[in-house]
PAKOLRO-165927 format. One record per atom (N, C-alpha, C, CB): residue number from 1; residue in three letters; x, y, z. Coordinates in nm, 3 decimals. Atoms other than C-alpha are relative to their C-alpha. Glycine has a CB too. Layout:
// residues N
+-----+-----+---------+---------+---------+
:   k :   r :    east :   north :      up :
+-----+-----+---------+---------+---------+
: NUM : ALA :       X :       Y :       Z :
...
+-----+-----+---------+---------+---------+
//
This chain:
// residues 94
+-----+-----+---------+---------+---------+
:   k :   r :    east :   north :      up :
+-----+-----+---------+---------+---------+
:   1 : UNK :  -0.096 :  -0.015 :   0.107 :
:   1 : UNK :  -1.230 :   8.433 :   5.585 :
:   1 : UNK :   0.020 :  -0.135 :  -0.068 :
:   1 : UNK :   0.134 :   0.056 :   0.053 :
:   2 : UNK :   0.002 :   0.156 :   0.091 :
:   2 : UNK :  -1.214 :   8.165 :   5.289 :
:   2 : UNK :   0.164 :  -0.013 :  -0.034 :
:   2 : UNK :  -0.114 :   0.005 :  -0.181 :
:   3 : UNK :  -0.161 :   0.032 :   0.054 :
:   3 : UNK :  -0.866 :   7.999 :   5.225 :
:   3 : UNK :   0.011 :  -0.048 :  -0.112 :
:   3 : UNK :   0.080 :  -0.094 :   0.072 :
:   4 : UNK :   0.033 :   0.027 :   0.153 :
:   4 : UNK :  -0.781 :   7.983 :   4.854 :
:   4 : UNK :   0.071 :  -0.121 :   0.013 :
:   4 : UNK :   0.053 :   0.110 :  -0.129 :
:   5 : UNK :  -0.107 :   0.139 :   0.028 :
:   5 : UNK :  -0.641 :   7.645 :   4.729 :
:   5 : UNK :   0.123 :   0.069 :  -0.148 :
:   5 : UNK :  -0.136 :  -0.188 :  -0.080 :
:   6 : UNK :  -0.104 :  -0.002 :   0.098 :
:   6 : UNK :  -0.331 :   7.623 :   4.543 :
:   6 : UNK :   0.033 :  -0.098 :  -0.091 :
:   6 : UNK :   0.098 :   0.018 :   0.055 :
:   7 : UNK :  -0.009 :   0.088 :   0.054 :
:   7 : UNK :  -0.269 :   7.447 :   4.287 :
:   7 : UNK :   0.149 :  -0.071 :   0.025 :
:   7 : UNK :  -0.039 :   0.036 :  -0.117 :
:   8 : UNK :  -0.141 :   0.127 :   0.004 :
:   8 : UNK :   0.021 :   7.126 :   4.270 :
:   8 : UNK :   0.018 :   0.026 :  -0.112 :
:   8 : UNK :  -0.012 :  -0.177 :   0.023 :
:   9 : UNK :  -0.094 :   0.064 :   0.120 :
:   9 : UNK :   0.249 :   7.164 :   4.010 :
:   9 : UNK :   0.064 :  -0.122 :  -0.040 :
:   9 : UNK :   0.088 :   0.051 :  -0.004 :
:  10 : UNK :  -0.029 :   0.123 :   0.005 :
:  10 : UNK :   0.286 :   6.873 :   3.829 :
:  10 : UNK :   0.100 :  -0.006 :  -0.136 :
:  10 : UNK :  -0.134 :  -0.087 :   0.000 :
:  11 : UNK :  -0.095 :  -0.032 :   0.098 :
:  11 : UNK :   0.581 :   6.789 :   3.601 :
:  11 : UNK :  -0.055 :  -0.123 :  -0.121 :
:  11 : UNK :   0.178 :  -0.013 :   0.068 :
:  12 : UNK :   0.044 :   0.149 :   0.089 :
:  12 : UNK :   0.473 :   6.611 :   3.288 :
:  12 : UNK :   0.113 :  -0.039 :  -0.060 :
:  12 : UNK :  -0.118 :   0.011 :  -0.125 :
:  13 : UNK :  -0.031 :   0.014 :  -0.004 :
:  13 : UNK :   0.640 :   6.372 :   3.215 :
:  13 : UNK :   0.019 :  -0.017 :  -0.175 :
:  13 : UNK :  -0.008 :  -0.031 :   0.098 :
:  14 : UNK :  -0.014 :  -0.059 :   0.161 :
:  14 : UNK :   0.858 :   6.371 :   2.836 :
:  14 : UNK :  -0.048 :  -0.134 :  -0.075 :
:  14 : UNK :   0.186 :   0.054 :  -0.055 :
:  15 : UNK :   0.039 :   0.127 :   0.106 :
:  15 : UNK :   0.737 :   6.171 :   2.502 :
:  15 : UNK :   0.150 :  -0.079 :   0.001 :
:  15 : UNK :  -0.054 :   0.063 :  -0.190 :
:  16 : UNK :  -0.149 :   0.053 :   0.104 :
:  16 : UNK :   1.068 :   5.914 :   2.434 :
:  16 : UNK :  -0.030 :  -0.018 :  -0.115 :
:  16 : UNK :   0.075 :  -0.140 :   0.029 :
:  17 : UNK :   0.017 :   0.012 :   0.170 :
:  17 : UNK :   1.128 :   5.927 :   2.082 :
:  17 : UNK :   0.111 :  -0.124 :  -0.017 :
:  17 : UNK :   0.053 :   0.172 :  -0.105 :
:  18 : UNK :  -0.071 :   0.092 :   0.102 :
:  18 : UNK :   1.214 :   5.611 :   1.870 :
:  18 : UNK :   0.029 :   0.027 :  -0.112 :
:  18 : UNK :  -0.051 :  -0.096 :  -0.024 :
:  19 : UNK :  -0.020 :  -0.057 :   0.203 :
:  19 : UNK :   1.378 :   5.671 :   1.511 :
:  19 : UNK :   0.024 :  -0.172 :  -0.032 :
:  19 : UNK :   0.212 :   0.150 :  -0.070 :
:  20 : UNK :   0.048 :   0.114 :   0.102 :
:  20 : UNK :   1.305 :   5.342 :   1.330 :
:  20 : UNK :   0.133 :  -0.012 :  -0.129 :
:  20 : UNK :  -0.179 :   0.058 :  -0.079 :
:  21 : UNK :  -0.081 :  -0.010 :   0.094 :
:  21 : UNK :   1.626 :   5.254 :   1.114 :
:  21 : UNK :  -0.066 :  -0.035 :  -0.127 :
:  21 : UNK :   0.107 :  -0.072 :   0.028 :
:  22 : UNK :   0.030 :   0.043 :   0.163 :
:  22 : UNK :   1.581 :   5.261 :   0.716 :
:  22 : UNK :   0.020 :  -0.145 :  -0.052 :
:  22 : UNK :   0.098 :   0.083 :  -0.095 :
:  23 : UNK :  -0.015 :   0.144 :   0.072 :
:  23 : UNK :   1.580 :   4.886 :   0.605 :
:  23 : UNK :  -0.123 :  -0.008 :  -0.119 :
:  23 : UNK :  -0.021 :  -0.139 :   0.126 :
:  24 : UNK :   0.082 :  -0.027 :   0.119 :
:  24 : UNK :   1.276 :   4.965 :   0.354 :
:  24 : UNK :  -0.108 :  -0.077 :   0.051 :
:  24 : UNK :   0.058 :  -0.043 :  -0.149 :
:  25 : UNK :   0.086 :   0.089 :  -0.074 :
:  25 : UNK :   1.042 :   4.678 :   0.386 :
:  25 : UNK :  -0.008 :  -0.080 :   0.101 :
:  25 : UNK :  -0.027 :  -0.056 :  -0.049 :
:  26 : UNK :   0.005 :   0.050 :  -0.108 :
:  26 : UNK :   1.187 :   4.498 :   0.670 :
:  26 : UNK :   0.016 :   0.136 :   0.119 :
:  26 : UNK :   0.108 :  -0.115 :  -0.004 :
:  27 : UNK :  -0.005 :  -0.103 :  -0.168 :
:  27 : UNK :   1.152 :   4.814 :   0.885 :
:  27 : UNK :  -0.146 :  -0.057 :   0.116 :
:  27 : UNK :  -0.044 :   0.237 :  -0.053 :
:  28 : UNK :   0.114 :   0.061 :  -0.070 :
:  28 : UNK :   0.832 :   4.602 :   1.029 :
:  28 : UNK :   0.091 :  -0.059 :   0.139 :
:  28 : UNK :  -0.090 :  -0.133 :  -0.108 :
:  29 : UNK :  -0.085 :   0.047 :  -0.110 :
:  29 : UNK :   1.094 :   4.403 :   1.232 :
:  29 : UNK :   0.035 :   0.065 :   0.131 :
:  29 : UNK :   0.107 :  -0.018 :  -0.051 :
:  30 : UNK :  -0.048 :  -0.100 :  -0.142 :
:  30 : UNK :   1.277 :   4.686 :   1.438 :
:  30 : UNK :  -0.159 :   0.051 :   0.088 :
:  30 : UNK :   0.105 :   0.184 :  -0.073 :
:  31 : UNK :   0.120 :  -0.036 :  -0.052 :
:  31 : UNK :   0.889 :   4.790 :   1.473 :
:  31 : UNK :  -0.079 :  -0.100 :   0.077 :
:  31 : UNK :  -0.071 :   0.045 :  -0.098 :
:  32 : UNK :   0.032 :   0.101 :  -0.099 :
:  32 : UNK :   0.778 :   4.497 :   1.636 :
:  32 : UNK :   0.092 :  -0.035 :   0.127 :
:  32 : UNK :  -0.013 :  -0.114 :  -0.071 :
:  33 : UNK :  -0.084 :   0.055 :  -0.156 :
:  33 : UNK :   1.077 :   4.452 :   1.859 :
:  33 : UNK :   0.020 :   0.141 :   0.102 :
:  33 : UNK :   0.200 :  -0.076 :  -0.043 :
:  34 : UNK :   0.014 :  -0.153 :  -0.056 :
:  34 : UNK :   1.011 :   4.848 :   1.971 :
:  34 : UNK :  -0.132 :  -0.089 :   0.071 :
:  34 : UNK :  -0.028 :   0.173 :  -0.133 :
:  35 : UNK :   0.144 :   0.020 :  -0.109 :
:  35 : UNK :   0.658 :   4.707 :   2.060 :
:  35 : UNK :  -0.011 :  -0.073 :   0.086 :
:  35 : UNK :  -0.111 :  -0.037 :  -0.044 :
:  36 : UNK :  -0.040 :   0.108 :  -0.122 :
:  36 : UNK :   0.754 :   4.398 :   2.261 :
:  36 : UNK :   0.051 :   0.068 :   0.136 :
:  36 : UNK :   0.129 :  -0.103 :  -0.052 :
:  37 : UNK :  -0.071 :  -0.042 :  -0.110 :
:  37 : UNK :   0.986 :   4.563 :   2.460 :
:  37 : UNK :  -0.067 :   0.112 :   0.077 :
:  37 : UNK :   0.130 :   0.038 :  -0.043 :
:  38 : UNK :   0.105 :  -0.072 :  -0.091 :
:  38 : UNK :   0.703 :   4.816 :   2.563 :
:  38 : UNK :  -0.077 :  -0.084 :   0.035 :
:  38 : UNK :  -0.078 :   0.105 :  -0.052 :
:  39 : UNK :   0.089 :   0.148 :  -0.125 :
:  39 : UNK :   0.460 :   4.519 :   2.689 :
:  39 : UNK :   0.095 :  -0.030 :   0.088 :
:  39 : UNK :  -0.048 :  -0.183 :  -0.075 :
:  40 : UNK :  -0.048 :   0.068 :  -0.133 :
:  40 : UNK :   0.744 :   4.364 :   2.869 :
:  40 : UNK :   0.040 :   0.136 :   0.059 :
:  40 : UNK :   0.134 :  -0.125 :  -0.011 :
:  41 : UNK :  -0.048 :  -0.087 :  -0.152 :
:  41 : UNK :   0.866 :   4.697 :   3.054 :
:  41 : UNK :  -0.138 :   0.056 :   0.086 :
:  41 : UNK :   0.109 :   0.166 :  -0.045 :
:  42 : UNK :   0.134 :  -0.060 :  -0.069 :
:  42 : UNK :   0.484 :   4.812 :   3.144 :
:  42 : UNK :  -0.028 :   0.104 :   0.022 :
:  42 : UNK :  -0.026 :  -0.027 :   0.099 :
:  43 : UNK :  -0.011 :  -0.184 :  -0.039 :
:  43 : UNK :   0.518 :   5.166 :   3.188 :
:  43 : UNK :  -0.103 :   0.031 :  -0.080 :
:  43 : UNK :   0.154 :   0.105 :  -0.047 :
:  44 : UNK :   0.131 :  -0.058 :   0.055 :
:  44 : UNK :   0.247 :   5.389 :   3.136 :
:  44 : UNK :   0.038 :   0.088 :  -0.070 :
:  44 : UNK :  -0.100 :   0.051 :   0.085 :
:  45 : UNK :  -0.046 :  -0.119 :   0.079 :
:  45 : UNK :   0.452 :   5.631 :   2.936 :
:  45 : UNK :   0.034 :   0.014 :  -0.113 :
:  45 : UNK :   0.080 :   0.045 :   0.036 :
:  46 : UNK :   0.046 :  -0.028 :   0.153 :
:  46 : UNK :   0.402 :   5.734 :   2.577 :
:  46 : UNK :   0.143 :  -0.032 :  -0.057 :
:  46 : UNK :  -0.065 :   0.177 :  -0.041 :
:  47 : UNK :  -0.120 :  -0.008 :   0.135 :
:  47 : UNK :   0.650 :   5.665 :   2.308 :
:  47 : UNK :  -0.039 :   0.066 :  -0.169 :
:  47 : UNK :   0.045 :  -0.178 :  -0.034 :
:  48 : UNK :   0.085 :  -0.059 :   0.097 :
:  48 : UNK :   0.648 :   5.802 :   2.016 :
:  48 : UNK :   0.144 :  -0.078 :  -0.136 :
:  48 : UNK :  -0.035 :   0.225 :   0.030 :
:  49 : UNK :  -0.105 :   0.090 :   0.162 :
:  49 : UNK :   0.842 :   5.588 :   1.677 :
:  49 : UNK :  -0.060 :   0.025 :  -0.138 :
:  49 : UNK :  -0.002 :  -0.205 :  -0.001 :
:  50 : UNK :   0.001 :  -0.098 :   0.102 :
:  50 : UNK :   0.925 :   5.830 :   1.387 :
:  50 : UNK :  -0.014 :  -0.115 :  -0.071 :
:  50 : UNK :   0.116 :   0.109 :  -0.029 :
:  51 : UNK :   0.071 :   0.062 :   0.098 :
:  51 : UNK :   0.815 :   5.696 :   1.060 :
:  51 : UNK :   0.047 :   0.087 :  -0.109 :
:  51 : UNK :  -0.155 :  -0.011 :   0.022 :
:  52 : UNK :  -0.096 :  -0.064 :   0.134 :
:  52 : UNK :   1.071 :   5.849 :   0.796 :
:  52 : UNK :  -0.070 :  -0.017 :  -0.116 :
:  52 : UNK :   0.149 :  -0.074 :  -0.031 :
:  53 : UNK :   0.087 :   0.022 :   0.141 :
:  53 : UNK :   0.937 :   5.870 :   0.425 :
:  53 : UNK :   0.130 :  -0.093 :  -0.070 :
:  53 : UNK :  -0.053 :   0.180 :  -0.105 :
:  54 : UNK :  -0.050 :   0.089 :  -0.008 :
:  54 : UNK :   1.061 :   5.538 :   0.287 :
:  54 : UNK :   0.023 :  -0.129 :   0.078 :
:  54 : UNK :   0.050 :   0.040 :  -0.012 :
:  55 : UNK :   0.047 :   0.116 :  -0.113 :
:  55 : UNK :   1.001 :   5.321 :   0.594 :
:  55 : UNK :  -0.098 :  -0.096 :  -0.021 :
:  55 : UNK :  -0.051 :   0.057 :   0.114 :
:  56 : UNK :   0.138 :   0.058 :   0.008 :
:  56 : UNK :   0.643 :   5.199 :   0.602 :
:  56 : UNK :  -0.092 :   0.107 :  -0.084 :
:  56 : UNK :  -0.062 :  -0.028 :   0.157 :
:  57 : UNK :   0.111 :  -0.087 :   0.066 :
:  57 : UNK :   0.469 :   5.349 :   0.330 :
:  57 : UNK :  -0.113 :  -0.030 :   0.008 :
:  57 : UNK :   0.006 :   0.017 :  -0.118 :
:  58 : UNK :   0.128 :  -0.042 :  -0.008 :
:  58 : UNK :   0.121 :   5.438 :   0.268 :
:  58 : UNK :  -0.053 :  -0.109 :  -0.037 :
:  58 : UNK :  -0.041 :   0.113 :  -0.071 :
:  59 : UNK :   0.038 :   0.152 :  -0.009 :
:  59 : UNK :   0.051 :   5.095 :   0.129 :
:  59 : UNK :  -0.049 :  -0.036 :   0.112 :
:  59 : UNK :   0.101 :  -0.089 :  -0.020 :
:  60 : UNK :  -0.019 :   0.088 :  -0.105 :
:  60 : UNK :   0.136 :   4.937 :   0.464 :
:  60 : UNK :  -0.096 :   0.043 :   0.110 :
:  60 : UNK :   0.145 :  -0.002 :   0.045 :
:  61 : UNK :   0.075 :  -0.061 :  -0.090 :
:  61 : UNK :  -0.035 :   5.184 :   0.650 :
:  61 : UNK :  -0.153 :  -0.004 :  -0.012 :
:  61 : UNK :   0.042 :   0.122 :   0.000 :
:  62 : UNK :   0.117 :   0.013 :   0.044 :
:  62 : UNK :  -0.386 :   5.164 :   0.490 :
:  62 : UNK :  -0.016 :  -0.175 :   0.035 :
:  62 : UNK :  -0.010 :   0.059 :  -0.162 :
:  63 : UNK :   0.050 :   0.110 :  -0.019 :
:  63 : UNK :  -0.370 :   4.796 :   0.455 :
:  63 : UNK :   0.025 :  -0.125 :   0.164 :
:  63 : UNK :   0.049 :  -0.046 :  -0.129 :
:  64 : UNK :  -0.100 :   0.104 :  -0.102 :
:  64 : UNK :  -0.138 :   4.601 :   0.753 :
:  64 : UNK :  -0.027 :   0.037 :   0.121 :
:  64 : UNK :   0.166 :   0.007 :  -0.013 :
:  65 : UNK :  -0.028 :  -0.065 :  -0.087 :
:  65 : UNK :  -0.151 :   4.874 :   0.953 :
:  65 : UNK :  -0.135 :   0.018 :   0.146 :
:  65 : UNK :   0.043 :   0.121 :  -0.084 :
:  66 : UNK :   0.105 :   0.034 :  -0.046 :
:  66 : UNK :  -0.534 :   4.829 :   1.103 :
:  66 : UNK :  -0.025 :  -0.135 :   0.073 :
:  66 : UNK :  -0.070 :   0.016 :  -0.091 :
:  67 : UNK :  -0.004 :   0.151 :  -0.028 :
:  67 : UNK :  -0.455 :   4.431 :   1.152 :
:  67 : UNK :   0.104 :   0.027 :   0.130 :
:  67 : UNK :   0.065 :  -0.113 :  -0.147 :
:  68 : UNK :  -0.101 :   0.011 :  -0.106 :
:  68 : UNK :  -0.167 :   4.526 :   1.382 :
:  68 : UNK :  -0.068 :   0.067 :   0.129 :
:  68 : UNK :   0.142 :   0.076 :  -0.044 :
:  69 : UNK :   0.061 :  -0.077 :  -0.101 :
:  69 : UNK :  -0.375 :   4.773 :   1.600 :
:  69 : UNK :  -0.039 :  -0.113 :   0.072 :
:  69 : UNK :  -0.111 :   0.102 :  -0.039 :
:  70 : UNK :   0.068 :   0.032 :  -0.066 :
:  70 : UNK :  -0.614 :   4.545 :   1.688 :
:  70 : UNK :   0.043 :  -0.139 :   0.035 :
:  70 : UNK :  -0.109 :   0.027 :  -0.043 :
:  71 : UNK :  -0.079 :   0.107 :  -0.075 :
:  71 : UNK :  -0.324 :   4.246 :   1.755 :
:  71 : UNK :   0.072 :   0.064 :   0.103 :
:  71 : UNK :   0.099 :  -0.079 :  -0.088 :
:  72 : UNK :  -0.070 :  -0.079 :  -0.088 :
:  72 : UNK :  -0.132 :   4.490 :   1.998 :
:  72 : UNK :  -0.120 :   0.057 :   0.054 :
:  72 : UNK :   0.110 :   0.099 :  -0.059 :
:  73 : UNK :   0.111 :  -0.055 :  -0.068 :
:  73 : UNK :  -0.468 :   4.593 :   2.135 :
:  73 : UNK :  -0.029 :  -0.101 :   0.094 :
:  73 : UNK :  -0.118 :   0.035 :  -0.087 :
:  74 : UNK :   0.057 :   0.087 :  -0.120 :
:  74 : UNK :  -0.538 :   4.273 :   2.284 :
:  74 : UNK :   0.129 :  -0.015 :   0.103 :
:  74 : UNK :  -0.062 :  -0.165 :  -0.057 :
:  75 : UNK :  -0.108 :  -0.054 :  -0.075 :
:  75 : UNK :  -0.176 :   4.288 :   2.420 :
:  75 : UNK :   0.008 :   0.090 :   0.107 :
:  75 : UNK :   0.063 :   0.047 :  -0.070 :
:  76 : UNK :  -0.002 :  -0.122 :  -0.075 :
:  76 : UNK :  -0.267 :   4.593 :   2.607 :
:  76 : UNK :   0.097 :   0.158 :  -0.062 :
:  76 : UNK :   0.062 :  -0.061 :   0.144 :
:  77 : UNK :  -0.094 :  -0.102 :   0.035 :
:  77 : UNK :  -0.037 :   4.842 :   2.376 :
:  77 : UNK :  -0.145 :   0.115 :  -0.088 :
:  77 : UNK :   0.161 :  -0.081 :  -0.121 :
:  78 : UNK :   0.117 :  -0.045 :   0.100 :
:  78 : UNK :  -0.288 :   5.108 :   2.191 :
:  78 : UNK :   0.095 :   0.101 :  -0.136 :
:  78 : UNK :  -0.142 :   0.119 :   0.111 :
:  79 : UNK :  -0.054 :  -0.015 :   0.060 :
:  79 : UNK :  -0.124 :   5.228 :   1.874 :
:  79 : UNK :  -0.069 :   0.141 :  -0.087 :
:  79 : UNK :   0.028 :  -0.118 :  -0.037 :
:  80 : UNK :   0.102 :  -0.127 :  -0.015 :
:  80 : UNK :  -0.227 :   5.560 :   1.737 :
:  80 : UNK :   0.104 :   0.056 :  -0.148 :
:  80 : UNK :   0.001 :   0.119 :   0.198 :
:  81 : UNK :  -0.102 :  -0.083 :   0.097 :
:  81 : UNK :  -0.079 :   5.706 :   1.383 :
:  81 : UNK :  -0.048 :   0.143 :  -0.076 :
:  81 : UNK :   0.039 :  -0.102 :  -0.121 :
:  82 : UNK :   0.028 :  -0.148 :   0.052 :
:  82 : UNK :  -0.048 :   6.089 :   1.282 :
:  82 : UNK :   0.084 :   0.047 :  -0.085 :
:  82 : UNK :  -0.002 :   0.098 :   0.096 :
:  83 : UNK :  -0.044 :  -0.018 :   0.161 :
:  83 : UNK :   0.013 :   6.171 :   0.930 :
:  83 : UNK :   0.065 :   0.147 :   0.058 :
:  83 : UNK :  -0.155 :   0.007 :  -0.154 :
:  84 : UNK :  -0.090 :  -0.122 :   0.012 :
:  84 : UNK :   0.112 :   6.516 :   1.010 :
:  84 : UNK :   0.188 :  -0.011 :   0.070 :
:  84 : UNK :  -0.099 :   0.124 :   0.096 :
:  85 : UNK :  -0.173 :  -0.013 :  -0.076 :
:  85 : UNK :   0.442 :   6.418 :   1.261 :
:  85 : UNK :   0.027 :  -0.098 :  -0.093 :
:  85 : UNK :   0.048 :  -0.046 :   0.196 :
:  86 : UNK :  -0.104 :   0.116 :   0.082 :
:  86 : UNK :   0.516 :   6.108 :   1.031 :
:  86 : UNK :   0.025 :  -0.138 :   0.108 :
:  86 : UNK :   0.185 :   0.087 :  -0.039 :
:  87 : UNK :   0.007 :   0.034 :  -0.113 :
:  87 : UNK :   0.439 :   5.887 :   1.327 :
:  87 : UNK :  -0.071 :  -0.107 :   0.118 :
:  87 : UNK :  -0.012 :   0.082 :   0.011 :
:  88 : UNK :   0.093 :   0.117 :  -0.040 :
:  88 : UNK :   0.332 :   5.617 :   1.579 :
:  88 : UNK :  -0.007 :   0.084 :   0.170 :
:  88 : UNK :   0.087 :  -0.201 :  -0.020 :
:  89 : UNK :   0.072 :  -0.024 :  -0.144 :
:  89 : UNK :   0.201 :   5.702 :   1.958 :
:  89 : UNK :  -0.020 :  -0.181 :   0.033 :
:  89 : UNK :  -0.185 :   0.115 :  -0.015 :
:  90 : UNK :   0.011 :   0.129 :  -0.082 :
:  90 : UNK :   0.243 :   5.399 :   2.177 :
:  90 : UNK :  -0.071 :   0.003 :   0.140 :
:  90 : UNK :   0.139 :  -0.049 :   0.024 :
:  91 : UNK :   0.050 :   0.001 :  -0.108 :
:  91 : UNK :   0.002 :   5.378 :   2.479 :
:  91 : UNK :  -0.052 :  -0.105 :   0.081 :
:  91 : UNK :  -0.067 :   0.066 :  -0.013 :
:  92 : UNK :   0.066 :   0.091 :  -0.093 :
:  92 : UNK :  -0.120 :   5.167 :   2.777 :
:  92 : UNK :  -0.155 :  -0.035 :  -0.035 :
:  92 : UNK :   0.009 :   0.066 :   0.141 :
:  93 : UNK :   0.115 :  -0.019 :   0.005 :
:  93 : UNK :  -0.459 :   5.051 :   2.688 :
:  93 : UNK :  -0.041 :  -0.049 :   0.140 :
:  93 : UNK :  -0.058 :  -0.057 :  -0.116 :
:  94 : UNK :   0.072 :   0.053 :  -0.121 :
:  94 : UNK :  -0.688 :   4.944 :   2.973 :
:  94 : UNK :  -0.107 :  -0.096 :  -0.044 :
:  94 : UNK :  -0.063 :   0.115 :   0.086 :
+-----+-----+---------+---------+---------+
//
């Protein structure tokens, strides 16, 4: 007689959401001191920092926004943006 396996339920764990206050063009600021404070705590767990219309427009995002990846990349943060939520994804790189 074969013994089935069971699976482990595993609880995933939730996105934290950042909301990014409206300051217009200095909303870069609060966005950098969101990203610091994920390097220094280390956690492997996703954030996610809304991106209101009026924040960081499409400008910033096309041009600035490619230069910052790959300065927070060597950091270890991996930065990830999705036009449909309005939105940044913060992750552990390796």
């Amino acid at each position: 007689m074969q013994h089935q396996k069971t699976k482990k339920l595993k609880r995933k764990s939730k996105i934290e959401i950042v909301d990014l206050p409206n300051d217009g063009p200095l909303t870069i600021i609060p966005l950098s001191a969101v990203l610091s404070n994920y390097v220094k705590n280390k956690s492997k767990h996703k954030v996610k920092v809304l991106n209101k219309e009026g924040q960081l427009d499409t400008r910033w995002l096309k041009y600035e926004f490619p230069h910052w990846q790959m300065v927070w990349l060597e950091k270890g943060v991996n930065l990830k943006w999705d036009r449909r939520q309005r939105s940044f994804f913060l992750s552990v790189s390796k």
